[in-house]
N, C-alpha and C positions, 0 to 999 in steps of 0.2 A: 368558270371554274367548277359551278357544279355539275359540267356536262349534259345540261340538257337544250345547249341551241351548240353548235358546232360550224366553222365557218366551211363553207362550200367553195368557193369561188374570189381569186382575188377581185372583184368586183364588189365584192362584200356581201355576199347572199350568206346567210346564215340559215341552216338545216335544222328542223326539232328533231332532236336526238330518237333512235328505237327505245332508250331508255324510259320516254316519258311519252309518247306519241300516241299508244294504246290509252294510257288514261287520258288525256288529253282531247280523243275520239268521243271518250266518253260522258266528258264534262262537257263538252263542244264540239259542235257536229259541223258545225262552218269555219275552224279552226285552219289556217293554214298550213303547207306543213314546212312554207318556206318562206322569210322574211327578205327583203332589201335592205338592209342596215338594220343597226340599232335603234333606230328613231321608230321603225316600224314594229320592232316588237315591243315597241315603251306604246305609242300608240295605239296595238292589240292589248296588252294589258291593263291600260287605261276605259278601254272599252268595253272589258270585259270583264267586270267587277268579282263574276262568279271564279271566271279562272283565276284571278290574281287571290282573292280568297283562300282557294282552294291548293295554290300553288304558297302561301306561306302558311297555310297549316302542315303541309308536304316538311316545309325545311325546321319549320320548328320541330315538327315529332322527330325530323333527322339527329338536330340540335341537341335535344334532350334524350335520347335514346328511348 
């Protein structure tokens, strides 16, 4: 819903949005830019403390204007 992974494929590959992909580069340079399900992008975010960090300070400053 916040459009930053978008499904590709009925196979269920899930695409990182242009929206969010540049900063994404930036915070993580090994970042994928395409997942196989959900489980793999719970799993990327699980392992990557910095980007999950940095992606809910993202939606709270959304949150609160």
């Amino acid at each position: 819903s916040w459009g930053f992974l978008k499904k590709e494929t009925a196979q269920g590959s899930l695409m990182v949005s242009e929206q969010i992909l540049p900063e994404l580069k930036l915070i993580d340079t090994e970042h994928p830019e395409k997942f196989r399900g959900v489980n793999r992008v719970i799993e990327y975010l699980e392992s990557k403390p910095h980007v999950t960090k940095h992606l809910v300070k993202k939606f709270q400053d959304v949150l609160t204007g």
